[in-house]
BAFI-3210 file (N, C-alpha, C; in Angstrom, 3 decimals, decimal comma, padded with zeros to 6 digits):
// residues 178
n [1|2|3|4|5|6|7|8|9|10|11|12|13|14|15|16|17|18|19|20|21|22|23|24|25|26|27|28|29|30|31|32|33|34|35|36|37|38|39|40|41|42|43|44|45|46|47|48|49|50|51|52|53|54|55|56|57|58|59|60|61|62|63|64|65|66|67|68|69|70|71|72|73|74|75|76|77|78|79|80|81|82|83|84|85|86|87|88|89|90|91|92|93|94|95|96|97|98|99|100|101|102|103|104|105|106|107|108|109|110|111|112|113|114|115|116|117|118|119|120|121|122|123|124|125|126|127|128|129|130|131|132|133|134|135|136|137|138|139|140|141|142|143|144|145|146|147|148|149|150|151|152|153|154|155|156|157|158|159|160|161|162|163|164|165|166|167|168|169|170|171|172|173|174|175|176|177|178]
n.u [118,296|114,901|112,111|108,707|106,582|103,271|101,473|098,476|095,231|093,092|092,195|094,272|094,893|097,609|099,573|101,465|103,486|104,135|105,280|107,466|108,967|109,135|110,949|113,368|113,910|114,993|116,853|119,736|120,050|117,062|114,737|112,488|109,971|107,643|104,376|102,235|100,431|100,485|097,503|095,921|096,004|096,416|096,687|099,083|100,460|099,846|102,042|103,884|104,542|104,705|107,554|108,946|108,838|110,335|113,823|117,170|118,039|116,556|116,668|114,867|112,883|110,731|107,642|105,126|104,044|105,682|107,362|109,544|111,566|113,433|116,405|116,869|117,694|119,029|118,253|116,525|113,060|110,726|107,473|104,525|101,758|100,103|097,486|097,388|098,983|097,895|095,504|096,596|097,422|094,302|092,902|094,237|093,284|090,103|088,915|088,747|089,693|091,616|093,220|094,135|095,521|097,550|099,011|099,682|101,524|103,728|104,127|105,229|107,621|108,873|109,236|110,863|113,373|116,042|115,283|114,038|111,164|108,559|105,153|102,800|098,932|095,592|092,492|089,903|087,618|086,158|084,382|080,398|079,089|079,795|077,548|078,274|079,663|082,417|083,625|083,374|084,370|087,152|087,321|087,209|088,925|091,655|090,866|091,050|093,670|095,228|094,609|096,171|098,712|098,827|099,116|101,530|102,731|105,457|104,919|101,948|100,634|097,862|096,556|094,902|093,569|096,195|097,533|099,355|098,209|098,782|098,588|099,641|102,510|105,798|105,688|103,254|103,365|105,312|103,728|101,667|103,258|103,457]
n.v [101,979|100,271|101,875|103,003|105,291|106,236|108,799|110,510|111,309|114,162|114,863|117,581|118,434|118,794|116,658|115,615|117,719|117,615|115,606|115,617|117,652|116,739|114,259|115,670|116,848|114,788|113,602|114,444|113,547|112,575|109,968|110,300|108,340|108,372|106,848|107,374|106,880|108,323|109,641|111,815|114,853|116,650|115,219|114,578|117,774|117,939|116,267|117,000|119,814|119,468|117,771|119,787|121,515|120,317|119,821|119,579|117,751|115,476|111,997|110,899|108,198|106,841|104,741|102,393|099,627|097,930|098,320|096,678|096,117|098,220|098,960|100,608|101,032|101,882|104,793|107,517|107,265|108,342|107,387|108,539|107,922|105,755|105,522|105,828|104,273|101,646|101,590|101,297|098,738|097,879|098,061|096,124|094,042|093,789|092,472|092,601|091,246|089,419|091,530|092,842|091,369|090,538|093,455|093,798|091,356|092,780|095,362|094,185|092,917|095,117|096,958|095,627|096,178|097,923|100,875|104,105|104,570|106,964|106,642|108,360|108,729|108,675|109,309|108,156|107,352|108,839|109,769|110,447|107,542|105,984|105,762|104,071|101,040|100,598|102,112|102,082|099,287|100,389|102,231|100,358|098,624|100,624|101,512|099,165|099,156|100,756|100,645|098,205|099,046|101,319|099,599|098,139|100,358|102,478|105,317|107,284|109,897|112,403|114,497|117,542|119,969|121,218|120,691|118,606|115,931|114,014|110,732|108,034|107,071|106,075|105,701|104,277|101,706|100,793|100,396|098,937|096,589|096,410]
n.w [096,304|095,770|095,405|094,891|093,890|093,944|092,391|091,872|090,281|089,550|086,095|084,849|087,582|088,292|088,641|086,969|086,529|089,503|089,747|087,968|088,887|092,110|090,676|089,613|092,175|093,250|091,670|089,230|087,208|085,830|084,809|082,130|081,140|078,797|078,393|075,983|073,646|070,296|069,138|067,816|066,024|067,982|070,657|069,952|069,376|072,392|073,588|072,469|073,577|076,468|076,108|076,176|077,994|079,705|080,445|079,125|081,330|081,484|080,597|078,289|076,939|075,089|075,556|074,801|075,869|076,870|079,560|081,016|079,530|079,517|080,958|084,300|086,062|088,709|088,856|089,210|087,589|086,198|085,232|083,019|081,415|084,035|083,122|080,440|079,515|080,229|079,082|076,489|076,441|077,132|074,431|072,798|074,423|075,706|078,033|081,240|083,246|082,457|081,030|083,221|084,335|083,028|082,607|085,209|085,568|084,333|085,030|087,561|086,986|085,522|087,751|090,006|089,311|090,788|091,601|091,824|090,936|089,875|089,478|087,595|087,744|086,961|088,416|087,453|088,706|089,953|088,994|087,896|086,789|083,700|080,779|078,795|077,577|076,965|078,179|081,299|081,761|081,284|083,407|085,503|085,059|085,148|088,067|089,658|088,690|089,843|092,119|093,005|092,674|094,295|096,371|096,701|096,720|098,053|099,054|098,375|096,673|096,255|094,131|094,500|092,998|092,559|094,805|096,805|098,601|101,055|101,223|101,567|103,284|103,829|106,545|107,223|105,929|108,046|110,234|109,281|109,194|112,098]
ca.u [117,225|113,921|111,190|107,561|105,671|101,958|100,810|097,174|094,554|091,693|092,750|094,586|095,123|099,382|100,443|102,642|104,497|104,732|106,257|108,326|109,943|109,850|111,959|114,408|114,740|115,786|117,968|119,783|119,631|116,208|114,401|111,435|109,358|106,284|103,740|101,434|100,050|099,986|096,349|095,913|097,348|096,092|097,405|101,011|100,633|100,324|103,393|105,556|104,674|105,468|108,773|109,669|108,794|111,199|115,037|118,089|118,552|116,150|116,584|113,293|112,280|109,088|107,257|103,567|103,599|106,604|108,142|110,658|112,832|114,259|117,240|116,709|118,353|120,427|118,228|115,062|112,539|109,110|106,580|104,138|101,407|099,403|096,010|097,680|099,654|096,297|094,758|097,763|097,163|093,059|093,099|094,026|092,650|089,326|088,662|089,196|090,771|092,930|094,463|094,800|096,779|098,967|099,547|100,183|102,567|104,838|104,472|105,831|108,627|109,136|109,396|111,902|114,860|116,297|115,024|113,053|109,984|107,595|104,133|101,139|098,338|094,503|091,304|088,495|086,368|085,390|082,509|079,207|078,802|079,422|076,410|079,096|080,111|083,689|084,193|083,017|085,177|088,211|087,387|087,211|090,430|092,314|090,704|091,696|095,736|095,828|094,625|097,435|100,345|099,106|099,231|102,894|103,877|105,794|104,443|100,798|099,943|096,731|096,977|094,133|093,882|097,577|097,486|099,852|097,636|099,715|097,997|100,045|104,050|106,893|105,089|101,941|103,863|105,802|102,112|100,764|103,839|104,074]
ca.v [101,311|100,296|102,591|103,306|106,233|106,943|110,014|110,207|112,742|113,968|115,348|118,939|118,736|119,345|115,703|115,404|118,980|117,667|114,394|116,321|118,603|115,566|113,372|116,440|116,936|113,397|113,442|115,725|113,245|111,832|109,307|110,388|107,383|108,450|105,824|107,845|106,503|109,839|109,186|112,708|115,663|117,209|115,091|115,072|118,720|118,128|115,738|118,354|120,775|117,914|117,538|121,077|122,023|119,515|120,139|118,663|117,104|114,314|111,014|110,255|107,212|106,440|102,982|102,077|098,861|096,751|099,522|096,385|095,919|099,254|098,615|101,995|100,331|102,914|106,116|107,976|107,153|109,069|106,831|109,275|107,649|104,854|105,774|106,003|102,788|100,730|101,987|100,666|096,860|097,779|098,628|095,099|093,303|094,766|091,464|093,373|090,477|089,046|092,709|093,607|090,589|091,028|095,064|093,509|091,083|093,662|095,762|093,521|092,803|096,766|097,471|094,741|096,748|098,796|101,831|105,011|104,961|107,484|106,401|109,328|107,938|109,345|108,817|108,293|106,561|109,517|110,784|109,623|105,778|106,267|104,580|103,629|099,620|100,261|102,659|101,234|098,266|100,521|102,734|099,328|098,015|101,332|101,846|097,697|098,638|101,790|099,736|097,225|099,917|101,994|098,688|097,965|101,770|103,211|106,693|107,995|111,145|112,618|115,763|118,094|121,519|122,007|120,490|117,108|115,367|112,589|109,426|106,956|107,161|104,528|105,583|103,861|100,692|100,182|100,293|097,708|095,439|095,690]
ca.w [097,009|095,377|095,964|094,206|094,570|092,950|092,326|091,425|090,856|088,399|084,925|085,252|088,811|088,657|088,442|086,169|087,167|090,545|089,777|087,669|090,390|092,934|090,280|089,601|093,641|093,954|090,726|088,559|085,472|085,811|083,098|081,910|080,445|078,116|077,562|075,305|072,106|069,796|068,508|067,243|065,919|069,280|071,795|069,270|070,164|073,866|073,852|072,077|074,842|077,397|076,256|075,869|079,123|080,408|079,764|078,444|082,066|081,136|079,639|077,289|076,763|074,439|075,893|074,957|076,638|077,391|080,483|081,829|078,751|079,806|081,876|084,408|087,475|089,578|088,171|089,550|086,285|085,888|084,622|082,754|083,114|083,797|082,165|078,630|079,848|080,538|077,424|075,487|077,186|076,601|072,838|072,140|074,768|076,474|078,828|082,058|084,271|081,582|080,786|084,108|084,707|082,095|083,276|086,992|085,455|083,642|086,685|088,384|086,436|085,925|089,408|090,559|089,180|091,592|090,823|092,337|090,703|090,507|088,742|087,572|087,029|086,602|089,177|086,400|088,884|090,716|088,783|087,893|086,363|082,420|080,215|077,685|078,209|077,173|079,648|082,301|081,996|081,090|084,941|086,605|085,045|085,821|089,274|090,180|088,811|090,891|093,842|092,989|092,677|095,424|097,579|096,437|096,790|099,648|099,169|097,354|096,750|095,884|093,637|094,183|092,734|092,692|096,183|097,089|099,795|101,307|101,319|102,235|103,345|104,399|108,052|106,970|106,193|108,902|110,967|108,751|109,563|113,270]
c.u [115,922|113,316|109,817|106,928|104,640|102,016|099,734|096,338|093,643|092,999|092,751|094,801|096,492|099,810|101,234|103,498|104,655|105,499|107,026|109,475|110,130|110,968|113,416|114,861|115,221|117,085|118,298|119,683|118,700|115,722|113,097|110,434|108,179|105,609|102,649|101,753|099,539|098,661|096,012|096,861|097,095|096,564|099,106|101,343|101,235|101,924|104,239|105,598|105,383|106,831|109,662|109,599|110,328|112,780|116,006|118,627|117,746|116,469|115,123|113,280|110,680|108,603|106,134|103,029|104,916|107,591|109,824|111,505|113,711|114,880|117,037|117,154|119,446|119,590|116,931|114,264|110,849|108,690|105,068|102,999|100,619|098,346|096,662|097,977|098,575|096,288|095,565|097,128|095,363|092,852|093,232|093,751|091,785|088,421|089,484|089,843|092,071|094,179|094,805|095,241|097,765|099,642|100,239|101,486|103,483|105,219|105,358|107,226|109,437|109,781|110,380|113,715|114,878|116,832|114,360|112,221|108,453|106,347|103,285|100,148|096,611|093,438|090,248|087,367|085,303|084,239|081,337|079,713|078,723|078,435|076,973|079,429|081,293|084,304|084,502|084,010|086,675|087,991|087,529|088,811|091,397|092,201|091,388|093,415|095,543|095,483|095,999|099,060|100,487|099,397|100,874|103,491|104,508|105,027|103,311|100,527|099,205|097,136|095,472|094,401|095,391|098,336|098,413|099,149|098,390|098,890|098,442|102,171|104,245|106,432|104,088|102,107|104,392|104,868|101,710|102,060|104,036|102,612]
c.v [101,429|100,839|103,507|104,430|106,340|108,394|110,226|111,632|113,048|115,226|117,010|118,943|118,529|117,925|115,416|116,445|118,579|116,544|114,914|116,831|117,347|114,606|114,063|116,539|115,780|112,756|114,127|114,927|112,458|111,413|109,459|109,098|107,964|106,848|105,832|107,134|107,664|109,127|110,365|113,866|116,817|116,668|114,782|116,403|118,893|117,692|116,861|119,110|120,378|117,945|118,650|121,435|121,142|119,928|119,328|117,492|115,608|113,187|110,510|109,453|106,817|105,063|102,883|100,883|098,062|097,184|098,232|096,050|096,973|098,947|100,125|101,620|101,521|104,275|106,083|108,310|107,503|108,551|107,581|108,955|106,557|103,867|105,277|104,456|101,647|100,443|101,338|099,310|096,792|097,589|097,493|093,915|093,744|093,635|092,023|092,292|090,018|090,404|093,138|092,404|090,282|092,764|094,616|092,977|092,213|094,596|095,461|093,162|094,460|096,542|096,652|095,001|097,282|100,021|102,701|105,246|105,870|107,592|107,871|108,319|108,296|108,540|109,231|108,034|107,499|110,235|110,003|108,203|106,048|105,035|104,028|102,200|099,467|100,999|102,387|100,522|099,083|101,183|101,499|098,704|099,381|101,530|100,854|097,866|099,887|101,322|099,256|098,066|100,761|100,675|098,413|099,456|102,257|104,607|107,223|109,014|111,471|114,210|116,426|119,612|122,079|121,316|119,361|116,764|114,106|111,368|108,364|107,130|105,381|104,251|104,676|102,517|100,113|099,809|099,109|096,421|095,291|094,815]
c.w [096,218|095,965|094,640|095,074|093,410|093,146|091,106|091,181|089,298|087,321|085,380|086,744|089,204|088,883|088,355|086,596|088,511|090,576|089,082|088,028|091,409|091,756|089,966|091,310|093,602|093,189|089,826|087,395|085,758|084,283|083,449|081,035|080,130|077,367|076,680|073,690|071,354|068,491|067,289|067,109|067,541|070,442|071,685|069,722|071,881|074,464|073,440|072,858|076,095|077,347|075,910|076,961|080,140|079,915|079,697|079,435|082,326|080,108|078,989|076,783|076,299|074,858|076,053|075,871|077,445|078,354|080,793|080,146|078,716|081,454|082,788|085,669|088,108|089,513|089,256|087,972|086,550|084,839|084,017|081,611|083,017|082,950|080,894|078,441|079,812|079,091|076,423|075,478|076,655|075,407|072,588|073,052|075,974|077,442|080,253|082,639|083,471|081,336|082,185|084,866|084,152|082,304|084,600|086,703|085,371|084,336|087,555|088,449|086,043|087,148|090,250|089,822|090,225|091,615|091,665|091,580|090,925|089,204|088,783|086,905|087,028|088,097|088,691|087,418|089,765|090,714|088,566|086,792|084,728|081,646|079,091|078,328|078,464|078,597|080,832|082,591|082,062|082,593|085,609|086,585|085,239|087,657|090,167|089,577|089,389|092,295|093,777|092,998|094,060|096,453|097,435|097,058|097,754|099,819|097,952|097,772|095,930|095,263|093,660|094,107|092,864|093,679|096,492|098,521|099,736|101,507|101,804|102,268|104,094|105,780|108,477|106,480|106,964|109,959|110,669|109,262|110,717|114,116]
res [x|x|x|x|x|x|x|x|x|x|x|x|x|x|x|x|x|x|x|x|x|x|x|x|x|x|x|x|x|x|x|x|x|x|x|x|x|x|x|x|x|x|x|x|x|x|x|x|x|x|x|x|x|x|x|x|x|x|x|x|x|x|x|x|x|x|x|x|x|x|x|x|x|x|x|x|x|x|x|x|x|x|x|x|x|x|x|x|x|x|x|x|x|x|x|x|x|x|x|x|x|x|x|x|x|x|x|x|x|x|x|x|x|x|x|x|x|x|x|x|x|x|x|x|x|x|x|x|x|x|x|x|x|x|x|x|x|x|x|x|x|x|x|x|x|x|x|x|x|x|x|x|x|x|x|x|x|x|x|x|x|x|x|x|x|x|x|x|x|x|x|x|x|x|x|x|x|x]
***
């Protein structure tokens, strides 16, 4: 059965380790999808840590931009994570509506396997207003596709301090449809 879940939350606040453990409870061979672009030898570091922490019961999958040409139909697949994912689509085209209607597409097309999906994905927009231009545009076009996924998702959760705050369940849909 198709099913999306976000999980959101400010940098360091247990994300990724909790989508982690939720994609192992729900499957013993889960697919890990990384959509990191290794820019430096510092965040090459972080990845190698990343995928050491994880064990042989993952499938790894490297994908900077193109997530649906991976067949992942039947599996529970940890999407790992948005932000990086954006940034991929930004980098060569920084026209916020155009890229974040080409991210929605592919989304879209992603997510119509039938699959358990569980997205991480960053909440830049929560601090002060950066005086940088690119920025700016890149918080608006992340903040407008985590609207768009959390609105698709059956289940968001908010990661603070360690914390999973529930945000929105399958309970919170069936509301909106009666």
């Amino acid at each position: 059965m198709r099913r999306i879940i976000l999980i959101t939350g400010g940098q360091r606040s247990g994300k990724s380790s909790y989508a982690e453990r939720m994609a192992l409870g729900l499957s013993r061979k889960p697919v890990y999808m990384a959509t990191a672009h290794i820019w430096d030898d510092e965040f090459r570091e972080r990845v190698r840590r990343h995928q050491e922490r994880r064990g042989p019961e993952w499938t790894n999958i490297e994908e900077e931009k193109f997530l649906s040409r991976h067949d992942v139909s039947g599996r529970v697949v940890l999407i790992d994570c948005l932000t990086l994912w954006s940034t991929n689509w930004f980098t060569e085209d920084n026209d916020t509506n155009s890229c974040l209607e080409k991210i929605c597409r592919e989304f879209d097309r992603f997510t119509q396997q039938d699959a358990t999906f569980i997205f991480v994905t960053n909440e830049i927009g929560m601090g002060g207003t950066s005086v940088n231009d690119v920025q700016r545009h890149f918080t608006d076009l992340l903040g407008w596709l985590n609207q768009y996924v959390a609105k698709k998702a059956d289940q968001v959760i908010l990661m603070v301090s360690g914390i999973p705050v529930h945000i929105k369940d399958d309970h919170y849909n069936e509301a909106l449809s009666d």
